[in-house]
TORPA-4810 file (N, C-alpha, C, O; in nm, 3 decimals):
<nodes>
NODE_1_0.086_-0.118_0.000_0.000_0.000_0.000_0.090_0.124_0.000_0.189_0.130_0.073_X
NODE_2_0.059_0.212_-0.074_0.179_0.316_-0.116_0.077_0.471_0.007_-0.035_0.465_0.058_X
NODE_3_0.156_0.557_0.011_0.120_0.659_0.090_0.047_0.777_-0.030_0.084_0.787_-0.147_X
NODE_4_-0.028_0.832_0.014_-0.040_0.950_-0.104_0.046_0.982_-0.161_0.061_0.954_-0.279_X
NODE_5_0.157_1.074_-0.072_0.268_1.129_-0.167_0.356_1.008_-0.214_0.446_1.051_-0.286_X
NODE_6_0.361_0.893_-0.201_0.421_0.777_-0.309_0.355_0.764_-0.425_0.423_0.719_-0.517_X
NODE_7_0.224_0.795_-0.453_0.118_0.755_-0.480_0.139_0.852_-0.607_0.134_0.812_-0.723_X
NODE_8_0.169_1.025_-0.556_0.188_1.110_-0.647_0.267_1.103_-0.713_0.253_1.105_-0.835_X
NODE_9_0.421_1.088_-0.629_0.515_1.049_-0.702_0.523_0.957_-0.799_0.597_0.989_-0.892_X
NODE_10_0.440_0.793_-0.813_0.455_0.728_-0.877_0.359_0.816_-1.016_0.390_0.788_-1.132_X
NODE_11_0.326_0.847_-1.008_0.217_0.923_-1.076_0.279_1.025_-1.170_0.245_1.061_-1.283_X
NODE_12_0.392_1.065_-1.080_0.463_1.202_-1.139_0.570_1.116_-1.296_0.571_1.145_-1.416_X
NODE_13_0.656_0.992_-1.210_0.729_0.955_-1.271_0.685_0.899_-1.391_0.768_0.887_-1.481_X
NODE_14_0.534_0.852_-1.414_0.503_0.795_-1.509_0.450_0.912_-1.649_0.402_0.890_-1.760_X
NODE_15_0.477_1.004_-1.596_0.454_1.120_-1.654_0.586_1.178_-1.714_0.613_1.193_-1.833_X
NODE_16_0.667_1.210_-1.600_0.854_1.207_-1.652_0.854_1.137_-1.796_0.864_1.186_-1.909_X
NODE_17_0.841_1.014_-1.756_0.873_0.860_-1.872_0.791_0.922_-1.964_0.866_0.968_-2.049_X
NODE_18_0.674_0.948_-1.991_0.617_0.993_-2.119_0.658_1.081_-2.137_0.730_1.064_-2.235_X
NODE_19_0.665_1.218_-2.092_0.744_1.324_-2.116_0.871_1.313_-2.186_0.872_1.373_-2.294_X
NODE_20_0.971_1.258_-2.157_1.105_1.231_-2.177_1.129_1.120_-2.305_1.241_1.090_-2.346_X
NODE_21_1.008_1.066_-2.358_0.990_0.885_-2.425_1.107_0.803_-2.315_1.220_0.794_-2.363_X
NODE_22_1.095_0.769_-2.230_1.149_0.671_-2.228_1.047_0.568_-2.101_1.077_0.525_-1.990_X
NODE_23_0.919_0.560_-2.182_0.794_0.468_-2.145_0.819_0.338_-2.182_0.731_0.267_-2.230_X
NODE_24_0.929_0.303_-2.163_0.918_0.144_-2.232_0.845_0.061_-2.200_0.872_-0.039_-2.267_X
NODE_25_0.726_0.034_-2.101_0.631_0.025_-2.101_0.537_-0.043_-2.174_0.478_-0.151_-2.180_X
NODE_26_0.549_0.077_-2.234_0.410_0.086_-2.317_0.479_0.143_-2.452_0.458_0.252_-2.506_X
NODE_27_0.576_0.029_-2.497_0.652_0.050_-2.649_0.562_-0.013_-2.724_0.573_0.006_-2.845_X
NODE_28_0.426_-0.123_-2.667_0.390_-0.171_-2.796_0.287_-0.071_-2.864_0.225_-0.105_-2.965_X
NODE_29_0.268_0.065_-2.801_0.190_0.173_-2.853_0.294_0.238_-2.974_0.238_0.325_-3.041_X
NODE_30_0.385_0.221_-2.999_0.468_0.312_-3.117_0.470_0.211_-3.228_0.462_0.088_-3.225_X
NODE_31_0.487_0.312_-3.347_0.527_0.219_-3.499_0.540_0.075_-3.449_0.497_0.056_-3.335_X
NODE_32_0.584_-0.011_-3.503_0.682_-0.109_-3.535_0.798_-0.125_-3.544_0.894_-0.186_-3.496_X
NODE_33_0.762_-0.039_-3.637_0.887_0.062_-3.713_1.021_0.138_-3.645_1.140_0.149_-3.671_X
NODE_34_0.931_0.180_-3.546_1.041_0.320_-3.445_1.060_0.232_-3.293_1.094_0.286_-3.188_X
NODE_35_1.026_0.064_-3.311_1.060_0.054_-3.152_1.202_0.005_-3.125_1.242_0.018_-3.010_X
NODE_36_1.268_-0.038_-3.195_1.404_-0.072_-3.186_1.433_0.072_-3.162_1.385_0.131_-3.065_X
NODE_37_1.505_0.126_-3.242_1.495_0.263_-3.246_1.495_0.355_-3.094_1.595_0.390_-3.031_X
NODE_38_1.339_0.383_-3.055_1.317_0.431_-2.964_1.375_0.370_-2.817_1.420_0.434_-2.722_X
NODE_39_1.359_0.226_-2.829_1.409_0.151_-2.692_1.580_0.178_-2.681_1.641_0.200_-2.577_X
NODE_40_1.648_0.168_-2.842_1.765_0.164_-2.806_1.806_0.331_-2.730_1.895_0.348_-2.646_X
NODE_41_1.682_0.481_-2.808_1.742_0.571_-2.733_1.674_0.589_-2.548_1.730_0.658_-2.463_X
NODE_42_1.579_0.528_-2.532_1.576_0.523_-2.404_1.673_0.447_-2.336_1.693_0.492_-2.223_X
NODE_43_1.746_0.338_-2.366_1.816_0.314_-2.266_1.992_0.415_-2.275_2.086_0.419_-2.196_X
NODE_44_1.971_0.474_-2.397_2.100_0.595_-2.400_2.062_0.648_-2.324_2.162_0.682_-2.261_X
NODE_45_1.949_0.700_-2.260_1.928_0.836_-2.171_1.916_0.769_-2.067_1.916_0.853_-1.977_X
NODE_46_1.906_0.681_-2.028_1.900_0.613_-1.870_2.076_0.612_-1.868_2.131_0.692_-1.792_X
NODE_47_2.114_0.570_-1.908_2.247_0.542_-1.892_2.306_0.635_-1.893_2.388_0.644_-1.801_X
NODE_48_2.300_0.730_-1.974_2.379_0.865_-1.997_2.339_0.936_-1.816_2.422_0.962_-1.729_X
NODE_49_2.207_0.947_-1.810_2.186_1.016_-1.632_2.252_0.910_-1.569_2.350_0.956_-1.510_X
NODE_50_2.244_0.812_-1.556_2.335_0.716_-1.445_2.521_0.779_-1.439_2.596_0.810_-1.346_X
NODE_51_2.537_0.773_-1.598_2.718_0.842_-1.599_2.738_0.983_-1.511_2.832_1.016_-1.439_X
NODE_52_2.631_1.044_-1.540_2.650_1.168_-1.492_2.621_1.182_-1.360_2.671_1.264_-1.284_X
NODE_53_2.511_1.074_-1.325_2.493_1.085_-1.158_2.608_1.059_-1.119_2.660_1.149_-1.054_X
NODE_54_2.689_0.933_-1.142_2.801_0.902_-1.037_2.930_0.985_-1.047_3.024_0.994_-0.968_X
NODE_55_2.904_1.055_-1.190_2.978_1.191_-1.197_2.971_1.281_-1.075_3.066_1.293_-0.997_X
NODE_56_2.869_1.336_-1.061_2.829_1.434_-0.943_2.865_1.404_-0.767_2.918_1.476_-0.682_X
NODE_57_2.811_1.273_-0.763_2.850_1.174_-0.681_2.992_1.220_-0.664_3.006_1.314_-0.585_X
NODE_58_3.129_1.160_-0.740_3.220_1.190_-0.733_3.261_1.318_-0.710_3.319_1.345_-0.605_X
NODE_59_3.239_1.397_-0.789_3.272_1.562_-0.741_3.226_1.567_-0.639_3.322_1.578_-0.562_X
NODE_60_3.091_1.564_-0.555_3.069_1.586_-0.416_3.172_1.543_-0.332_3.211_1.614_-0.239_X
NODE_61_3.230_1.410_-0.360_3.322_1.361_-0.254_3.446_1.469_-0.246_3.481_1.530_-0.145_X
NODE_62_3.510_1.480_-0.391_3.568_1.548_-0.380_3.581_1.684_-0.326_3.686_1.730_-0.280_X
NODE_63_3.487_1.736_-0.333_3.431_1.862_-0.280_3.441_1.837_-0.122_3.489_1.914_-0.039_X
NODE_64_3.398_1.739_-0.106_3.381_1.742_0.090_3.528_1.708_0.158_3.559_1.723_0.276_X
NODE_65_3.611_1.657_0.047_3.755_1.651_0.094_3.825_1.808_0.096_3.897_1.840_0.191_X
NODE_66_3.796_1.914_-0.026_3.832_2.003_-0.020_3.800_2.075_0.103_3.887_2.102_0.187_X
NODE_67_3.706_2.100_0.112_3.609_2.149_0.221_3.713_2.130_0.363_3.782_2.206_0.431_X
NODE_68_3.679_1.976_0.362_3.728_1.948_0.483_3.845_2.029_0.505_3.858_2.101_0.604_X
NODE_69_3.964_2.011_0.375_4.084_2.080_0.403_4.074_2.171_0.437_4.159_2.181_0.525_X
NODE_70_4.027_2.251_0.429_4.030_2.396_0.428_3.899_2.462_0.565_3.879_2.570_0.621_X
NODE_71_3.875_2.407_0.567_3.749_2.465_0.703_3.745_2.338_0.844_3.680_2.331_0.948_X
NODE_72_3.832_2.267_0.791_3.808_2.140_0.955_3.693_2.059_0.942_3.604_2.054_0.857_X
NODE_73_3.710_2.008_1.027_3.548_1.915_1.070_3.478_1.909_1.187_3.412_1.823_1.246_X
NODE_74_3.506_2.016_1.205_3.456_2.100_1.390_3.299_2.158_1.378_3.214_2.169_1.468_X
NODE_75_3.291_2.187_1.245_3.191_2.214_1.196_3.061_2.147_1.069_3.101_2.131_0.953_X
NODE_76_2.953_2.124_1.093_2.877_2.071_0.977_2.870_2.145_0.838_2.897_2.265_0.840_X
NODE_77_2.842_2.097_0.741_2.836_2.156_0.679_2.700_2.288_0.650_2.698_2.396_0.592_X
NODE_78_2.616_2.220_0.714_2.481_2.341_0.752_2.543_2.422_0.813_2.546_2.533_0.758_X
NODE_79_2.602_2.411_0.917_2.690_2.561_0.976_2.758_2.633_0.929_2.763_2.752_0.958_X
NODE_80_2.837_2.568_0.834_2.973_2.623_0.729_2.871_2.720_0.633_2.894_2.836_0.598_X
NODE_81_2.764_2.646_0.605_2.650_2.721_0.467_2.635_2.877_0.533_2.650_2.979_0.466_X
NODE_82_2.606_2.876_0.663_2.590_3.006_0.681_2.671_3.098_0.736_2.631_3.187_0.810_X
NODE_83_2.824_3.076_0.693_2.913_3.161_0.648_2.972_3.231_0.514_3.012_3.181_0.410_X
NODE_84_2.963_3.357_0.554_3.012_3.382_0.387_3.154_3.329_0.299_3.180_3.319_0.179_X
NODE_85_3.227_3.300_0.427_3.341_3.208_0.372_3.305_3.132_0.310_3.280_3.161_0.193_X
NODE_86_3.288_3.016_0.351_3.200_2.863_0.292_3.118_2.879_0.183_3.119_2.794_0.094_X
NODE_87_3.021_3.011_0.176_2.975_3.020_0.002_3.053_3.090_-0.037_3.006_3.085_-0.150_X
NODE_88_3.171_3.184_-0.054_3.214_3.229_-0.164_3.305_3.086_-0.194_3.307_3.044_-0.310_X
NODE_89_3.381_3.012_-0.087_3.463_2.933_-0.139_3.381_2.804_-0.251_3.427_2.743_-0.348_X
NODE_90_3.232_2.798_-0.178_3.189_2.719_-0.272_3.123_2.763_-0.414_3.113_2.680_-0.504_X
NODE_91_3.087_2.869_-0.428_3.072_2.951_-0.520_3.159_2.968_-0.628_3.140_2.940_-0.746_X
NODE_92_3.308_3.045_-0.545_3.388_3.084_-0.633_3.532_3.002_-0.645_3.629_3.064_-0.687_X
NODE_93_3.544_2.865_-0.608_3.661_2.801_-0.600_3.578_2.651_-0.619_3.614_2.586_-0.717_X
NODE_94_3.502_2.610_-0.559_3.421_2.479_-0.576_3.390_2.477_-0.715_3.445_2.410_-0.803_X
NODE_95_3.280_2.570_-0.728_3.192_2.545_-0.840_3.283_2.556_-0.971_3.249_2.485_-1.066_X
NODE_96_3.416_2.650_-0.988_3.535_2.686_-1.097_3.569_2.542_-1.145_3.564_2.512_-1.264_X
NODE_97_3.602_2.457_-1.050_3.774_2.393_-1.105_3.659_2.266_-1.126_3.551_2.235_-1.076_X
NODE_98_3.752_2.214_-1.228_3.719_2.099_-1.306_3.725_1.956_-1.213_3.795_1.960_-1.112_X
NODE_99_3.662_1.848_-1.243_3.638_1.734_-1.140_3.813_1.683_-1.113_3.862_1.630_-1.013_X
NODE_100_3.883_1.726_-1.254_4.031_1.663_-1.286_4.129_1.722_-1.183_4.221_1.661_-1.127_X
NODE_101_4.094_1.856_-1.166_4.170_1.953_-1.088_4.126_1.923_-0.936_4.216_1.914_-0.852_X
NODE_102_4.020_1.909_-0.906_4.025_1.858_-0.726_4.071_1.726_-0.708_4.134_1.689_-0.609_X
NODE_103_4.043_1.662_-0.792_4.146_1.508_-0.831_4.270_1.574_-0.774_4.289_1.577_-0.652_X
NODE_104_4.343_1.618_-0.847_4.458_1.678_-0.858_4.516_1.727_-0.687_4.617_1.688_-0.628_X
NODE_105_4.427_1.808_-0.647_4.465_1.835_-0.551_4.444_1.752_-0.464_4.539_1.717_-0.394_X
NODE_106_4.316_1.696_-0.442_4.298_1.601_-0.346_4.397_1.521_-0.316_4.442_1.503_-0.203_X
NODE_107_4.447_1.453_-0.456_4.556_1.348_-0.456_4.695_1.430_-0.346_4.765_1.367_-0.266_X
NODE_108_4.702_1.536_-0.364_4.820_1.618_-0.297_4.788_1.621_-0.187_4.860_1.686_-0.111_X
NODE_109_4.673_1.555_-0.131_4.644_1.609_0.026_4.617_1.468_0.077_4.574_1.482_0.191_X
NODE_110_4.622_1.347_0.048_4.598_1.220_0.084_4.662_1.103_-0.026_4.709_1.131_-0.137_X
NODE_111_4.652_0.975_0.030_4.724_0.859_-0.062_4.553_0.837_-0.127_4.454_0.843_-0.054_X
NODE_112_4.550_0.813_-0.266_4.441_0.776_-0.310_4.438_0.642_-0.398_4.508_0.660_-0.497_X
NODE_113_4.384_0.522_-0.395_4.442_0.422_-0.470_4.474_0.440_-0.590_4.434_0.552_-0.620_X
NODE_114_4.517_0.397_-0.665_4.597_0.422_-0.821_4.449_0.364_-0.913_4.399_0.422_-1.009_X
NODE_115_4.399_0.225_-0.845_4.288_0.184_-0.876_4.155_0.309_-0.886_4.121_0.366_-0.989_X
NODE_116_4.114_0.324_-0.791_4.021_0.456_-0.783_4.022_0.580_-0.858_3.923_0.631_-0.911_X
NODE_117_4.169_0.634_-0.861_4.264_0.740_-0.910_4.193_0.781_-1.082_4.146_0.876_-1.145_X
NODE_118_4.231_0.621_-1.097_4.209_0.540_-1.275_4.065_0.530_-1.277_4.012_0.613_-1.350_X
NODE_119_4.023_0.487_-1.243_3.823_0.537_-1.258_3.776_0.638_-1.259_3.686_0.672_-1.337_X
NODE_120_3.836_0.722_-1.156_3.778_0.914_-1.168_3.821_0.923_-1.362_3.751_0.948_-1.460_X
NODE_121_3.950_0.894_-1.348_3.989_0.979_-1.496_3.921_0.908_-1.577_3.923_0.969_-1.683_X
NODE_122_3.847_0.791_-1.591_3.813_0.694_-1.676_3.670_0.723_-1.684_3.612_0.719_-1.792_X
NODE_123_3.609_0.754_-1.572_3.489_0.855_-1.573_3.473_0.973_-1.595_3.367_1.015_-1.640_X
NODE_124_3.570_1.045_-1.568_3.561_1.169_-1.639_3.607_1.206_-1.795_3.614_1.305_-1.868_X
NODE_125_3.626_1.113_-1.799_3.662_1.099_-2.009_3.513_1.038_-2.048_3.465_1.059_-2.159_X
NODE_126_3.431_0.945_-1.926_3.319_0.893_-2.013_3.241_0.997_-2.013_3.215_1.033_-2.128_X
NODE_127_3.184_1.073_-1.913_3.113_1.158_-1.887_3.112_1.268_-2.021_3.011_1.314_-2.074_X
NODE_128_3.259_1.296_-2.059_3.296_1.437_-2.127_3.213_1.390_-2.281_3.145_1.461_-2.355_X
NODE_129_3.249_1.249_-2.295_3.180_1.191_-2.398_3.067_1.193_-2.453_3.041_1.216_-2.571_X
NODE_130_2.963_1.157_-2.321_2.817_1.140_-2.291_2.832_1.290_-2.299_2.753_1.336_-2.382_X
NODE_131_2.870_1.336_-2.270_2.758_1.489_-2.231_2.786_1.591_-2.341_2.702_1.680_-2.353_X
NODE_132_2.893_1.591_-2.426_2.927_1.679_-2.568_2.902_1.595_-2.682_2.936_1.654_-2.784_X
NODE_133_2.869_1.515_-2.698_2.849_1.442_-2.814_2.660_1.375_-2.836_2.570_1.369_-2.753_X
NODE_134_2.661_1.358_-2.904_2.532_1.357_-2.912_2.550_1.167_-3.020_2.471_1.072_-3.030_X
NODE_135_2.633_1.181_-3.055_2.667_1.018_-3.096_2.836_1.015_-3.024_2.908_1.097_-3.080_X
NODE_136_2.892_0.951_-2.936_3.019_0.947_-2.889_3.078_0.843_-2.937_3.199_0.823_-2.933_X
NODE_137_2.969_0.745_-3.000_3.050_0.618_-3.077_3.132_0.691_-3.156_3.229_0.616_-3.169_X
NODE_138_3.151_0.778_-3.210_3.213_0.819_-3.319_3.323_0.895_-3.295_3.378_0.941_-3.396_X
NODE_139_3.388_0.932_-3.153_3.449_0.994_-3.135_3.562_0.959_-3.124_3.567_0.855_-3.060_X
NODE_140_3.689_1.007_-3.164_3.823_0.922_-3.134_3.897_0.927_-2.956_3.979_0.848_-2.910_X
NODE_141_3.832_1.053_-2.882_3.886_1.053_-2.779_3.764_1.001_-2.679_3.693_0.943_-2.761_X
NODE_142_3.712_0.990_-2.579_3.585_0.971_-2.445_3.514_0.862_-2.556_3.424_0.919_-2.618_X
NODE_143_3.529_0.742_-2.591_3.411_0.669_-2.648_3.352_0.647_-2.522_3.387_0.681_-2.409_X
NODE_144_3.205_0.549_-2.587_3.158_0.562_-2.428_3.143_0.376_-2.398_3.058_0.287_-2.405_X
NODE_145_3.321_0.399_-2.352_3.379_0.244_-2.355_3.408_0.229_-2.169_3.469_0.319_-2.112_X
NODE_146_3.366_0.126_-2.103_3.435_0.110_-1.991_3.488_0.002_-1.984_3.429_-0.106_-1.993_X
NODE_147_3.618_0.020_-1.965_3.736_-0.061_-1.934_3.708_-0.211_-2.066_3.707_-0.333_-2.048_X
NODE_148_3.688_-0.113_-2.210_3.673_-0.216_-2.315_3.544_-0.247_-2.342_3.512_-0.267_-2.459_X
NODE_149_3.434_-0.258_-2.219_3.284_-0.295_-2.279_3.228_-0.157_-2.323_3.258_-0.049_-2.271_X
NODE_150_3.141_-0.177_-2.428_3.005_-0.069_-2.456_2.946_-0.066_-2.291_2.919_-0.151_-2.207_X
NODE_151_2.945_0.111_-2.300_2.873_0.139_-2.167_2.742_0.104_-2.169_2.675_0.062_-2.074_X
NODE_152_2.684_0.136_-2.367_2.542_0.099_-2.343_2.506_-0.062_-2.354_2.429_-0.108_-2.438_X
NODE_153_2.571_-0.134_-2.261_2.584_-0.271_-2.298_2.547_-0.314_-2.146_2.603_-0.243_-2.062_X
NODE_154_2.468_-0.409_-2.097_2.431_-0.465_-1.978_2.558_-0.462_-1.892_2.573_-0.401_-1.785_X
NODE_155_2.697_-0.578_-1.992_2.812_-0.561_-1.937_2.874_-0.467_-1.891_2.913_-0.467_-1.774_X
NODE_156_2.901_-0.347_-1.990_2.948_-0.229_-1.956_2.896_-0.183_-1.845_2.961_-0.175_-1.741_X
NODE_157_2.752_-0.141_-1.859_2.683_-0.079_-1.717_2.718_-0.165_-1.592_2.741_-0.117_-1.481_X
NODE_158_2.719_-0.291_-1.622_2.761_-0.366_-1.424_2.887_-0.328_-1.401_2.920_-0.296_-1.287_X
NODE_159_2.992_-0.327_-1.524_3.150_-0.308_-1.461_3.169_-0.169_-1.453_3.285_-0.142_-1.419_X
NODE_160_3.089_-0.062_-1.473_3.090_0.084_-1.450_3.022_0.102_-1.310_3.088_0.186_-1.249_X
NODE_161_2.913_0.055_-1.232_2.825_0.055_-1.173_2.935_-0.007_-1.078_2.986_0.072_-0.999_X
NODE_162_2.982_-0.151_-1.075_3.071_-0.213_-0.981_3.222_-0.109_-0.947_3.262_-0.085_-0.833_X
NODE_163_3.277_-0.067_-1.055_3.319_0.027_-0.985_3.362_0.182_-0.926_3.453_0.243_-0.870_X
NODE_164_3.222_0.197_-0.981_3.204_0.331_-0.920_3.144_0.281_-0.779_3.182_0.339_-0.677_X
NODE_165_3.054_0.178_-0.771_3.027_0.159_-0.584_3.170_0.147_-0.539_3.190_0.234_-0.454_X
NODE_166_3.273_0.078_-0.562_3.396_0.115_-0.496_3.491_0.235_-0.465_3.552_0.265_-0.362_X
NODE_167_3.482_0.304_-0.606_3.500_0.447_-0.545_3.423_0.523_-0.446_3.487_0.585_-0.361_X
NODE_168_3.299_0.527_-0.445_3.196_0.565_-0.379_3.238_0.511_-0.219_3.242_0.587_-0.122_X
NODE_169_3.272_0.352_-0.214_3.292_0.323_-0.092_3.398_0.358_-0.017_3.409_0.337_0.103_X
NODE_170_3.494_0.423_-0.102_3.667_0.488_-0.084_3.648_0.568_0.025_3.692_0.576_0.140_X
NODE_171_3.516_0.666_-0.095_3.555_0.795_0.006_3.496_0.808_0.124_3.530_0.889_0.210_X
NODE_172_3.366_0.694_0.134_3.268_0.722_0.258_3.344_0.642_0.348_3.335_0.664_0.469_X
NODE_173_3.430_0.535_0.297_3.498_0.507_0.406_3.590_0.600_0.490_3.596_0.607_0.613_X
NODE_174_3.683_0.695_0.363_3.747_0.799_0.417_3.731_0.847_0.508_3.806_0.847_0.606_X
NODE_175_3.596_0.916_0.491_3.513_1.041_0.563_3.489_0.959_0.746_3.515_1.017_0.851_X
NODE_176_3.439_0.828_0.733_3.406_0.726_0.849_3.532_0.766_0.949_3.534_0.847_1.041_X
NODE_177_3.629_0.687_0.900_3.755_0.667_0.970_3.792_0.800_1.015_3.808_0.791_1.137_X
NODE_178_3.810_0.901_0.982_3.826_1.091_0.998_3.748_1.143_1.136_3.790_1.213_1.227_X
NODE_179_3.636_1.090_1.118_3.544_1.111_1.210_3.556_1.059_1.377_3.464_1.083_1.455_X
</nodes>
């Protein structure tokens, strides 16, 4: 039994999915003609938001390492928000530098595995791919290859998915142990 606002939400999302085509669903309502087609670009756009979520994902971490450097951990970050320090730095130094460049530094401020290290950059070449190209198969630099599989490939997506949860688990472990 779902709650109202589940209720809406499910409601909302099925609306998203038509909005967006990616109702797969209810593909046996299109051509014939256009469902290969259409299914193959809905699962580009599921996949493409998944690259970019664990994109963001990543920059946050990175971001909360910067942070940390630079303001301690004496403080939450709701507290930090309502200093003007903490937004100009996140404003005007966060929001600037590229995911490659807090890489960069981060790496200067801690040991980071070589393994992990190699996935940020390996994600941030897929991402650059997915998100400027509008066909990236075709591109000679960011295909949208992980570690050799098609990303838009079941395979690809588990060994992208498997290890980005490990990066993911890097840093929350980081943050754990700090604490």
């Amino acid at each position: 039994m779902l709650t109202a606002k589940q209720t809406a939400l499910v409601r909302e999302l099925r609306e998203i999915y038509d909005l967006l085509s990616i109702d797969f669903n209810d593909i046996a309502a299109y051509d014939k003609e256009e469902r290969t087609v259409r299914l193959e670009l809905m699962r580009n756009k599921v996949i493409r938001a998944e690259v970019v979520m664990k994109y963001v994902l990543v920059d946050e971490h990175l971001n909360g390492e910067l942070c940390d450097h630079f303001f301690g951990r004496k403080r939450s970050y709701i507290e930090l928000w309502r200093t003007k320090k903490f937004k100009y730095f996140n404003h005007h130094i966060l929001e600037e530098l590229s995911l490659m460049q807090k890489l960069r530094y981060v790496k200067s401020l801690r040991q980071i595995p070589r393994s992990i290290s190699a996935d940020i950059e390996r994600l941030n070449a897929l991402r650059n791919g997915l998100a400027h190209a509008f066909f990236p198969e075709n591109l000679r630099k960011s295909q949208p290859v992980w570690k050799g599989k098609d990303i838009f490939s079941l395979d690809g997506l588990r060994a992208f998915t498997e290890d980005m949860n490990q990066v993911n688990e890097f840093f929350v472990t980081v943050r754990f142990e700090r604490r």
